[in-house]
C-alpha positions in Angstrom: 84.3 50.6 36.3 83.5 49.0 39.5 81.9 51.7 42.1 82.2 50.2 45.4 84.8 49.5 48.2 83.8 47.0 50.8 84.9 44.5 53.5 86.1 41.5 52.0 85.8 38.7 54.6 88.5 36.8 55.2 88.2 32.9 53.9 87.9 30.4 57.0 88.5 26.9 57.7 85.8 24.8 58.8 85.7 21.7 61.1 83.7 18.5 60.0 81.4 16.3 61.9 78.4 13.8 61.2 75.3 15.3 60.5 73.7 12.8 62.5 70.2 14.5 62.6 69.9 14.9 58.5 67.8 12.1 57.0 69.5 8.7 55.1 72.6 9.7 52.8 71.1 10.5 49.3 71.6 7.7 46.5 74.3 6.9 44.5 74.6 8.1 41.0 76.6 8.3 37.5 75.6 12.0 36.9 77.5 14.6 38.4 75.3 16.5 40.8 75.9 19.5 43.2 74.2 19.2 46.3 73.3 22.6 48.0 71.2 24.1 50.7 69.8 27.1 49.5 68.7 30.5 51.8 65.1 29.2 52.1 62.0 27.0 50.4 60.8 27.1 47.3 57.1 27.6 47.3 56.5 30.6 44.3 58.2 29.6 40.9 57.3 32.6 39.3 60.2 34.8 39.2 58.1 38.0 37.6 55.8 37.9 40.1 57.7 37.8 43.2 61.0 39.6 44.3 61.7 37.2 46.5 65.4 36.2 46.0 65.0 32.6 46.2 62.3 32.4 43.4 64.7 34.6 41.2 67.8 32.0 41.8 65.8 29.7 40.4 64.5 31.8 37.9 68.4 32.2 36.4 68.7 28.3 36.7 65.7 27.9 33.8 65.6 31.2 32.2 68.1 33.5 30.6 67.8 37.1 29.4 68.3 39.5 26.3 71.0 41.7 28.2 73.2 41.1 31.8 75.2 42.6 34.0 78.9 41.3 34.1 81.4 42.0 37.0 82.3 46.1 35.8 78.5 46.5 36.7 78.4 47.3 32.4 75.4 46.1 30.4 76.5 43.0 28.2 74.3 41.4 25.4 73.2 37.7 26.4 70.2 36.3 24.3 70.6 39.1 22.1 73.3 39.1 19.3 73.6 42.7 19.7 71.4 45.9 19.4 71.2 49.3 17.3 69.8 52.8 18.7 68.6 55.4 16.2 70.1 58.7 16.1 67.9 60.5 17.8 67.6 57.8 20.5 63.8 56.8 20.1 64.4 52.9 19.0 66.2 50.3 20.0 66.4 47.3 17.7 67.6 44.1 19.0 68.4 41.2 17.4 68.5 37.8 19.0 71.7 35.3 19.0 71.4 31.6 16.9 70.4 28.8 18.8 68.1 29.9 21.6 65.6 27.0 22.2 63.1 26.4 25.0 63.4 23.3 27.2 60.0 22.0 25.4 62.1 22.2 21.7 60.0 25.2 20.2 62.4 28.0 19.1 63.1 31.2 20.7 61.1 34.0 19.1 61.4 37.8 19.0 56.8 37.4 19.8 58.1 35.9 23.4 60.9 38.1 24.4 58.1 41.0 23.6 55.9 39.3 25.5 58.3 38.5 28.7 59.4 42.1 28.8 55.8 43.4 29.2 54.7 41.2 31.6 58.5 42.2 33.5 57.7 45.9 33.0 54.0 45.7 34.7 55.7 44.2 37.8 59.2 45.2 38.2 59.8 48.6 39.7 62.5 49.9 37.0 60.5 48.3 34.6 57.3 50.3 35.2 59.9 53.2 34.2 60.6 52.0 31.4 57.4 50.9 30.4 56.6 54.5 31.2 58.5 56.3 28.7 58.1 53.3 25.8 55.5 53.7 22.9 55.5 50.0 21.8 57.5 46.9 21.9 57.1 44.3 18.7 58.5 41.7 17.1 59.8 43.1 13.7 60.6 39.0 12.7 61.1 35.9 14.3 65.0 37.6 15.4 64.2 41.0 15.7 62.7 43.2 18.3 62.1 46.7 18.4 61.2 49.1 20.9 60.3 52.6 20.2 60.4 55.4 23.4 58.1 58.9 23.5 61.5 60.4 24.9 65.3 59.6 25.3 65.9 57.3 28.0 69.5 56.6 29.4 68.4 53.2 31.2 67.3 51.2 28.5 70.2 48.3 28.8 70.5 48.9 32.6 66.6 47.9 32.5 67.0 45.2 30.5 70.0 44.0 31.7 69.3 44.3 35.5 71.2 41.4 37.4 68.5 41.1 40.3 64.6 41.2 41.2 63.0 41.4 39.1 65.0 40.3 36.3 63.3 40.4 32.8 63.5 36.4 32.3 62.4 35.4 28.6 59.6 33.0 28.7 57.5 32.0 26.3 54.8 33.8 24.8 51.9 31.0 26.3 53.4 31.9 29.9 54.4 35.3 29.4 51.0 36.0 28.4 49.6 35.2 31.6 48.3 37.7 33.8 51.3 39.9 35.4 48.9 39.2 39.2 49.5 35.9 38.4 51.7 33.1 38.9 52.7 31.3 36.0 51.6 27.5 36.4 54.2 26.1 34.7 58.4 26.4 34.7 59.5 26.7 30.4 62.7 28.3 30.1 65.3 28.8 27.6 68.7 28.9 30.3 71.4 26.0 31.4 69.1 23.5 33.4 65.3 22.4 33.1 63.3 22.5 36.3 62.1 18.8 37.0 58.4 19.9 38.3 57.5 15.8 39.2 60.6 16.1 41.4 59.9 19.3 43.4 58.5 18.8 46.8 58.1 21.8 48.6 59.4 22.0 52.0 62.3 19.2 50.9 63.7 19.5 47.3 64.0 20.9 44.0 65.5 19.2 41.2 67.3 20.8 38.2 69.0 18.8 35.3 71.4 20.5 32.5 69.9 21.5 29.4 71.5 19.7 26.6 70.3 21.8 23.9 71.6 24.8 25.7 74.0 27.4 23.4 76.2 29.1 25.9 78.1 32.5 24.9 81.4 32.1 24.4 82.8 34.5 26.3 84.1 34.1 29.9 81.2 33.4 32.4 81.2 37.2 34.4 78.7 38.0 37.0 75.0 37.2 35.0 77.2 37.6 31.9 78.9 36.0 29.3 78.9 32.3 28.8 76.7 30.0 31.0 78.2 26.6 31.1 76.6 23.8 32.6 79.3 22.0 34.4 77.0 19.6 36.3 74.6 17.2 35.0 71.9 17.8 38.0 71.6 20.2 40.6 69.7 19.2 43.9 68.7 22.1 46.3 68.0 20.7 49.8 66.0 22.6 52.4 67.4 22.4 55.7 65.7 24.8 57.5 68.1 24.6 61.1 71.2 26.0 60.7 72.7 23.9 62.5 71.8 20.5 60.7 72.6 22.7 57.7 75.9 23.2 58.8 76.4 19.5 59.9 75.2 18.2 56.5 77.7 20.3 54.8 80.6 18.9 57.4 79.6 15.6 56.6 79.4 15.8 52.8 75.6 15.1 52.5 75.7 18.4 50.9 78.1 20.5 49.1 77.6 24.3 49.1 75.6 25.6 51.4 74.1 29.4 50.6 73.6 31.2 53.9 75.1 29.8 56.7 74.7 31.3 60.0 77.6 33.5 61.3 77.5 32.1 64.7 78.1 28.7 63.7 81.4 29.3 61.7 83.4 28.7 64.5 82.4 25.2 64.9 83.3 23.8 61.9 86.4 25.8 61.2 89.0 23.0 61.7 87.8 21.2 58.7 90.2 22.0 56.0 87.7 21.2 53.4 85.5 24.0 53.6 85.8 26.8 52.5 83.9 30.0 53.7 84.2 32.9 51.5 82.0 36.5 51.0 81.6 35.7 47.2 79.1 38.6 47.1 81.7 41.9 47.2 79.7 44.5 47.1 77.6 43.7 50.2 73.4 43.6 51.3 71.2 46.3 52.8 68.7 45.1 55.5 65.4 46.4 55.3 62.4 46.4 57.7 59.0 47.2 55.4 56.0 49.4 56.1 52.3 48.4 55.6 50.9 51.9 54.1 47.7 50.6 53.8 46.5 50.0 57.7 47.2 51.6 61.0 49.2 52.4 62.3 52.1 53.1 59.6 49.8 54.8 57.5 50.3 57.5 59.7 53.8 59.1 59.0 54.7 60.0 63.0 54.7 56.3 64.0 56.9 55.1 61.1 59.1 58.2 62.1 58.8 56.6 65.7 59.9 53.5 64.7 62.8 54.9 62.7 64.2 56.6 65.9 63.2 53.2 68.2 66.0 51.5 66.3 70.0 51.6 65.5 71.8 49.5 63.3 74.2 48.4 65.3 71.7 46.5 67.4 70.2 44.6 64.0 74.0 44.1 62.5 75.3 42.4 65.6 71.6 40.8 65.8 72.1 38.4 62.2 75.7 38.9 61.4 77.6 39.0 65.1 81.1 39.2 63.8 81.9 43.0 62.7 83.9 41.7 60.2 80.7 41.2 58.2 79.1 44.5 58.4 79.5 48.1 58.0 79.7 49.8 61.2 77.1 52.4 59.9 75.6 53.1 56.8 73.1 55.8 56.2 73.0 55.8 52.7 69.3 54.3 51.2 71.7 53.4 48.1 73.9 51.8 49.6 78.2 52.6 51.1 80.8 52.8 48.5 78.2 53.1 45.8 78.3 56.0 43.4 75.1 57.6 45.5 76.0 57.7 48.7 75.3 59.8 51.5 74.6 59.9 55.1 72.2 63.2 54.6 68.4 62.5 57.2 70.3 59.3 58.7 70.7 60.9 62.1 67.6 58.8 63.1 69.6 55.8 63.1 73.0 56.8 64.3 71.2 58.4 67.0 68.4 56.3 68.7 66.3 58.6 70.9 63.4 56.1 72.8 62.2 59.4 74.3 61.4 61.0 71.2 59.8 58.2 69.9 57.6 57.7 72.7 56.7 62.1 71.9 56.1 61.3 68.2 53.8 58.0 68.9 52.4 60.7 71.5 51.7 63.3 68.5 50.4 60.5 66.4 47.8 59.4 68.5 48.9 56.2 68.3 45.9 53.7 70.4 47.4 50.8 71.3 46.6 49.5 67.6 48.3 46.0 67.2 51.5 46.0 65.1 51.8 42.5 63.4 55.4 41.7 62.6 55.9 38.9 60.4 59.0 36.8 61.4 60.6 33.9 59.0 62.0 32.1 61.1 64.1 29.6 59.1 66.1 32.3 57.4 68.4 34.3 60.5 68.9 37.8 58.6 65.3 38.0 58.4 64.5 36.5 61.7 66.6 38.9 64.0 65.6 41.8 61.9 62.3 40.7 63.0 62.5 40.1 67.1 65.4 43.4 67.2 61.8 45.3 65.8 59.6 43.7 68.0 62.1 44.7 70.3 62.3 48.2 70.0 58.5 48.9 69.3 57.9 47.2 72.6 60.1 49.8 74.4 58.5 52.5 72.9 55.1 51.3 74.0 53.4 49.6 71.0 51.7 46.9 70.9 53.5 44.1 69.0 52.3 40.9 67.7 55.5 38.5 66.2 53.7 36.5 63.9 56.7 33.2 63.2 56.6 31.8 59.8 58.9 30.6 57.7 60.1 32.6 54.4 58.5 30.7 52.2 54.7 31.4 53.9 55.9 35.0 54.5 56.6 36.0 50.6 53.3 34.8 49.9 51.9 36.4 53.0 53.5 39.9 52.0 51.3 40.0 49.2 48.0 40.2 51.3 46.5 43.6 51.0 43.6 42.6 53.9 43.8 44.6 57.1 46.5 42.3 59.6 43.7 41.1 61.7 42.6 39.4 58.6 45.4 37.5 57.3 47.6 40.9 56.3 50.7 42.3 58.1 51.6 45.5 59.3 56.0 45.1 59.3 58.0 42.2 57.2 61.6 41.8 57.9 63.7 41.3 54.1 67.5 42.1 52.6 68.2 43.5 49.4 71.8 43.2 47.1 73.6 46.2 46.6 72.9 45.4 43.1 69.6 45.9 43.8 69.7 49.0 45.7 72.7 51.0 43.7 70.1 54.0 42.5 66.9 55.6 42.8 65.1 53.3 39.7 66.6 49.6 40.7 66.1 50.7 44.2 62.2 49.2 44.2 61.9 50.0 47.9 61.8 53.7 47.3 59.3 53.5 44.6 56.2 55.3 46.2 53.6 54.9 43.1 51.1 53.9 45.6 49.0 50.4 44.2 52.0 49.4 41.9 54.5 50.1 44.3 56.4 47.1 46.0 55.0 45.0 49.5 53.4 48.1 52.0 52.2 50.4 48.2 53.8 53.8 49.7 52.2 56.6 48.1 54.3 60.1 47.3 54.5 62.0 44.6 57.3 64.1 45.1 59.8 60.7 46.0 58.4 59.9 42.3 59.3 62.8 40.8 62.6 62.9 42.1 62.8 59.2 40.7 61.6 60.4 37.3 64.4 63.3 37.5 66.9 61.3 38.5 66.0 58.9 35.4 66.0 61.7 33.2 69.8 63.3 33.9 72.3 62.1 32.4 75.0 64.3 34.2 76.2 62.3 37.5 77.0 65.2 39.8 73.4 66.9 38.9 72.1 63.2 39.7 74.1 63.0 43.0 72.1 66.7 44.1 68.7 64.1 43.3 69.6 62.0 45.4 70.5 63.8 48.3 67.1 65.8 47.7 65.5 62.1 47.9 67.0 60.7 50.5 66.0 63.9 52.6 62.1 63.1 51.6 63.1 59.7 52.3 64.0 59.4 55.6 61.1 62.2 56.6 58.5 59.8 54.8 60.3 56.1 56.1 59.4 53.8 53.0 61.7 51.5 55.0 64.3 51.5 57.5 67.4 50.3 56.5 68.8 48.4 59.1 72.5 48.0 58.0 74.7 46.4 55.6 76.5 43.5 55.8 78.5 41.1 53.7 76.9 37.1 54.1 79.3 34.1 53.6 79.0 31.6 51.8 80.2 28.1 52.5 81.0 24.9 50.1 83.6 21.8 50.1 86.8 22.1 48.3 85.6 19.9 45.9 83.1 22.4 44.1 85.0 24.5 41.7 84.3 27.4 39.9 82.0 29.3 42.2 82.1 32.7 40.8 82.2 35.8 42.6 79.0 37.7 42.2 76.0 39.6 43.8 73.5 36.4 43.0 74.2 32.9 43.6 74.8 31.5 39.9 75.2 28.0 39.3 76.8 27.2 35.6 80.8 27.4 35.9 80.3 25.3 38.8 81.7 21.7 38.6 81.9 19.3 41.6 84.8 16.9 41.7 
């Protein structure tokens, strides 16, 4: 069953030109290849350890998973052949499919999917749930896994089998072994295409070729689902980061699909009749503006409540998407519009901006004139005017705001930095995450509030935690619905974030790339280029 209703946004023409300003054309070759610009630069490879969305598109490129999520948002076996769940719902037993190899030759074994999943569930936010109510995971033989829970829990497969960051990615054991505050040093997956690590140059390219020993499903290719078919022979991701070269190389047919383009620029290229622009993601992103907990002055809860009523979406929505026909006019709800938990309750804040009672609670705070550093990714728009429509609004209210420009690949790293923000740290990062992502209380990783572990900014609450762990528990949706509403009430009092709207991005590629499916994350098998 598919929860959500949402704009869809209309397919447009676009208009080519020469994309005089993009280096020499690219060299011929045999091979099919896809061209693309993706949303930003690779810099982290390590899709456990960051969430950032750019590291986990490559992350589905080399790795594949036990479960996924297919396009009726249900739970569909992937590297697993299929699973059994004792009657009294303790242990799961999974079993994994014939024919799963690494890209170095060694089979996949049930030691590294153990492995991967408890490196996954010391990072990942709904992994730490699980991880919280599971007495052991083994290896039972080279096929089999089992995992064995101190209590019933309902969100076993939706864990395992989450489509977005972070996604459990099978590695093996060697890498998965590595410290979970770590970065893996080295790119071994089991999925469609190999990364080609002597061909990455950060800040340029990154270079993926099909996997030839690669066993797809044979079922239809559905969302992170069924079978993964590598229609391509090398895939080329080419950092652009102006939006307007971007936009120009995809004209000109230096590039073929282009992930993000920026709204504004549609209209220039719409006469070309071999583009195509489409919203292949339907069920739409939140924006987010994050909270450092850990220094002043958003450790204090009056200035992120100040902040919260400095702000209204409107003003970020027309800020990175312009056209209305990309975005919700308002959307309250922390888990997301047309999901099965929304609700607009606490949002007056941001339907209602009030600079005046900002400027009272900043007032109450105390605030001192304490410098708020904002960092700003420059090369990636939704992030960008997220950041300088903050800047913005702080200023008005009288803080002191420092915009720190970047680009995204610097700034996921950066985020990380637990230092004070005169040293290197931050005090407010601009970011977006997929409804698919942001659906409930446990995927929702922005709401955790388990303080240390927590996501970027470590917000510390118990009570937003035990309404998480309630809300995990029940299995009845209405009672779940009365959670959330209870939540979001603590929510927007305590301002983990500030959702700042959502919105729909398009997507633009030439009319010779077929198969792009329709899904939440940018997948690449199905794809062929013509």
């Amino acid at each position: 069953m598919t929860y959500f209703s949402f704009k869809h946004a209309p397919n447009l023409a676009l208009a080519g030109t020469v994309a005089a300003t993009l280096a020499a054309a690219l060299p011929a070759s045999a091979e099919t290849v896809l061209k693309m610009v993706p949303h930003a630069d690779l810099r982290n490879i390590d899709p456990i350890w960051t969430t950032a969305y750019i590291t986990r598109n490559h992350g589905y490129l080399v790795f594949d998973t036990l479960f996924a999520m297919d396009e009726n948002l249900e739970v569909q076996p992937q590297m697993a052949e299929g699973h059994e769940v004792s009657e009294d719902g303790l242990v799961y037993t999974i079993t994994l499919r014939d024919g799963l190899t690494f890209h170095d030759g060694e089979p996949v074994t049930a030691e590294d999917a153990v492995a991967s999943i408890k490196r996954w569930g010391a990072r990942d936010g709904m992994g730490q749930k699980l991880m919280r109510v599971t007495e052991s995971v083994e290896a039972v033989d080279d096929k089999t896994l089992k995992l064995t829970l101190t209590e019933p829990y309902g969100l076993v497969l939706a864990s395992l089998g989450k489509i977005s960051s972070n996604v459990p990615f099978i590695m093996p054991k060697r890498l998965a072994d590595t410290d979970p505050n770590k970065q893996i040093e080295e790119i071994i997956g089991s999925g469609p295409f190999e990364f080609v690590a002597d061909e990455w140059q950060p800040g340029n390219q990154v270079i993926y070729k099909k996997f030839e020993d690669y066993v797809p499903r044979d079922e239809p290719a559905s969302y992170a689902a069924g079978g993964k078919v590598a229609n391509v022979d090398r895939i080329e991701w080419r950092y652009i980061p102006d939006a307007a070269t971007a936009s120009q190389a995809l004209m000109a047919g230096e590039v073929d699909y282009y992930e993000q383009p920026a709204v504004d620029l549609l209209p220039m290229i719409q006469s070309d009749p071999g583009i195509k622009v489409e919203t292949v993601d339907p069920l739409g992103t939140q924006g987010v503006i994050r909270f450092n907990f850990t220094h002043p002055p958003f450790d204090n809860k009056l200035v992120r409540q100040a902040a919260l009523w400095s702000v209204q979406q409107a003003d970020y929505m027309y800020a990175i998407m312009g056209d209305p026909q990309y975005f919700e006019e308002f959307c309250g709800a922390y888990f997301m519009c047309g999901g099965p938990y929304e609700t607009d309750v606490g949002s007056e804040p941001l339907r209602e901006k009030d600079v005046e009672k900002a400027k009272a609670l900043l007032e109450e705070a105390g605030y001192d004139g304490t410098p708020v550093v904002i960092l700003d990714p420059t090369d990636v728009p939704v992030a960008h005017g997220q950041a300088l429509v903050t800047a913005q609004a702080l200023r008005d209210i009288g803080m002191n705001v420092e915009l720190a420009a970047m680009d995204w690949a610097t700034m996921t790293s950066r985020r990380a930095v637990r230092e004070a923000p005169s040293e290197g740290g931050w005090n407010i990062f601009p970011t977006w995450w997929l409804a698919a992502d942001q659906l409930n209380p446990i995927t929702n990783i922005s709401v955790a509030a388990s303080g240390d572990s927590a996501w970027f900014g470590w917000p510390e609450n118990q009570k937003i935690e035990d309404l998480r762990n309630a809300f995990a528990q029940e299995t009845d949706l209405e009672k779940q619905k009365a959670i959330v509403e209870d939540l979001q009430a603590e929510l927007y009092d305590f301002v983990p974030y500030i959702p700042t709207g959502q919105y729909y991005q398009p997507t633009a590629y030439r009319d010779k790339v077929k198969g792009v499916l329709t899904a939440p994350v940018p997948f690449f098998w199905n794809i062929s280029v013509e």
